[in-house]
Each structure stands twice: as C-alpha cells, then as structure tokens.
C-alpha positions in Angstrom: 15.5 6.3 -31.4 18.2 3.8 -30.4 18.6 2.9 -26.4 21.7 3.4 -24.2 21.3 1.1 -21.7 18.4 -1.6 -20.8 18.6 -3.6 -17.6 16.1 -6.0 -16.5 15.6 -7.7 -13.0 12.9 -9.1 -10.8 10.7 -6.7 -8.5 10.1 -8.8 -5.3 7.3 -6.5 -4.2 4.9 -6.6 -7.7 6.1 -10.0 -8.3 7.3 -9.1 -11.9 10.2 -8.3 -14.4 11.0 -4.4 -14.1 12.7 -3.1 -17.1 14.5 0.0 -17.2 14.9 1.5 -20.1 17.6 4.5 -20.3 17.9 6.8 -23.1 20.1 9.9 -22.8 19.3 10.6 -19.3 15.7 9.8 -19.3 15.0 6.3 -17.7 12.0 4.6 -18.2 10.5 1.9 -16.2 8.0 -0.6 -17.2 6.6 -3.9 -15.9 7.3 -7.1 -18.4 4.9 -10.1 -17.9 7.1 -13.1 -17.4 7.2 -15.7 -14.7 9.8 -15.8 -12.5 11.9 -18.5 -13.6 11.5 -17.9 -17.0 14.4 -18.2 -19.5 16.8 -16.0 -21.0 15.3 -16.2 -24.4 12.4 -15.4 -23.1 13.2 -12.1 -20.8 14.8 -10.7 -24.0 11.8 -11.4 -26.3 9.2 -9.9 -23.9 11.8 -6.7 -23.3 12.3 -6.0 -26.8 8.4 -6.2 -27.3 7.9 -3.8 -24.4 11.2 -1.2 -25.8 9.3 -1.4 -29.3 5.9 -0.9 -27.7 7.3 2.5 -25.7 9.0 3.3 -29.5 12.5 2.7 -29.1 14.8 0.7 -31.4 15.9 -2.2 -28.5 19.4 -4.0 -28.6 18.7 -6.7 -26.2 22.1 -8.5 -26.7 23.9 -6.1 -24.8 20.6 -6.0 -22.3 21.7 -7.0 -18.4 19.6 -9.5 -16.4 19.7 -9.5 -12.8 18.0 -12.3 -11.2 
C-alpha cells in the first residue's frame, strides 16, 4: 500500500525524529533513530526503513522535513 503523505520533524521532548506516516485518513506515528543534526540523506534513508518496516510502499522524495 502506497503512502499519502509522510512528514518528519524533531520531537524536543523524546529527543528524536517523529515520523508521521498518513495513509487515507489513518496517521501513523513512529520514532526514527537519528541524531539531531543528521543529514538529509540520512532522515530519508532511516524513514523509508521505518515506512517499509510498518509495510507501506514509502516515497520519500516528496517526504517534508521540519527541523
């Protein structure tokens, strides 16, 4: 199953990447182990591991980074 929307930005309070992960109108949020300053190429690499772990088809070219 393809995913609509994925967004990923920095969760002060658990000190980690939180990636939502929106399909239909079902949003899913998981943690992504990544340091802080880490790179773009990075964020997207440990997202689409996390979309393919939870079973969905990721597109993280079109995925938005909030730092």
């Amino acid at each position: 199953m393809r995913v609509d929307r994925l967004e990923l930005s920095w969760d002060a309070g658990s000190s980690n990447w939180l990636l939502r992960i929106e399909v239909g109108e079902e949003v899913i949020r998981r943690y992504c182990a990544a340091p802080k300053n880490a790179d773009e190429q990075s964020l997207r690499l440990a997202a689409r591991k996390t979309v393919e772990d939870e079973g969905f088809e990721p597109d993280v070219s079109q995925m938005i980074i909030r730092r």
